[in-house]
C-alpha positions as CSV (number, residue, x, y, z in Angstrom):
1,X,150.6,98.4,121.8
2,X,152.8,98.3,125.3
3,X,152.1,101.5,126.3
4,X,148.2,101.2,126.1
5,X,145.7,101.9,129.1
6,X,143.0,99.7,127.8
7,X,142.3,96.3,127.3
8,X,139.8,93.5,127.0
9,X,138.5,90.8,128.8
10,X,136.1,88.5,128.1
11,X,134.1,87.7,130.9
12,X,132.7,84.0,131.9
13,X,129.0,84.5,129.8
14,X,131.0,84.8,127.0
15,X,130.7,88.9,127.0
16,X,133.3,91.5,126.4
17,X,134.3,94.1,128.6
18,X,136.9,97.4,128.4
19,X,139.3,97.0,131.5
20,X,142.2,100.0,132.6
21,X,145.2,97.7,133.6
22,X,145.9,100.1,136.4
23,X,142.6,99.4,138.4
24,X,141.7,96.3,136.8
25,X,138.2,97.7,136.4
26,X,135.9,97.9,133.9
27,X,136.6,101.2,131.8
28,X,133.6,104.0,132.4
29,X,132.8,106.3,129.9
30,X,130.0,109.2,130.1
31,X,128.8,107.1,133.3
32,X,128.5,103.4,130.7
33,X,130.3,100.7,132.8
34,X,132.0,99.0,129.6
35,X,130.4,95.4,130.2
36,X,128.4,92.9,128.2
37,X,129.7,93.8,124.6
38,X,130.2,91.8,122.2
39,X,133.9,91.4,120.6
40,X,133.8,94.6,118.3
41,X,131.8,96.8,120.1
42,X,134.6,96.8,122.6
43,X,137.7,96.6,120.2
44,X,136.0,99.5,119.0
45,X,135.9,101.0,122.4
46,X,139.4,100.0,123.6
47,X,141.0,101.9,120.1
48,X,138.9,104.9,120.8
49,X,139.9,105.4,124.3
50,X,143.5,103.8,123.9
51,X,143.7,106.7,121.1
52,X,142.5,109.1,123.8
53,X,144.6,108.2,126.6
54,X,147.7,108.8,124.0
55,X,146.4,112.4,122.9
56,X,146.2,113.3,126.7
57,X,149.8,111.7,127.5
58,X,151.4,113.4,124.3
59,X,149.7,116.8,125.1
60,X,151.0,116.8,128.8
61,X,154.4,115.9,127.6
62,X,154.2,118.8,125.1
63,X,153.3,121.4,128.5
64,X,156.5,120.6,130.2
C-alpha cells in the first residue's frame, strides 16, 4: 500500500530483511534486527508491523 512504513529488501546473500523507509534501516522489533530471513518470514513481518503502524496512525487521528 502507499501509505505503508515497511518494506523489504533483499540483501546481496540472497537474504531478506524488514526496512522503515524513513531511516532506511532495518526494522527492530523486541530488540530482533529484522535481517537474514527468508522471503516469507519477512512478508510476514512487514504485514504485521505495516498493520501495526496503521492501528497507531488511525488511533492518533481518532485523539484529535
Amino acid at each position: 500500500m502507499p501509505d505503508d512504513r515497511y518494506t523489504l529488501r533483499k540483501d546481496p546473500d540472497g537474504t531478506w530483511s524488514v526496512v522503515d523507509i524513513f531511516s532506511d534501516l532495518p526494522a527492530v522489533v523486541h530488540n530482533q534486527v529484522m535481517i537474514l530471513m527468508d522471503v516469507e518470514e519477512a512478508e510476514e513481518v512487514v504485514h504485521l508491523l505495516n498493520g501495526l503502524d496503521r492501528a497507531k496512525r488511525v488511533a492518533a487521528a481518532t485523539r484529535h
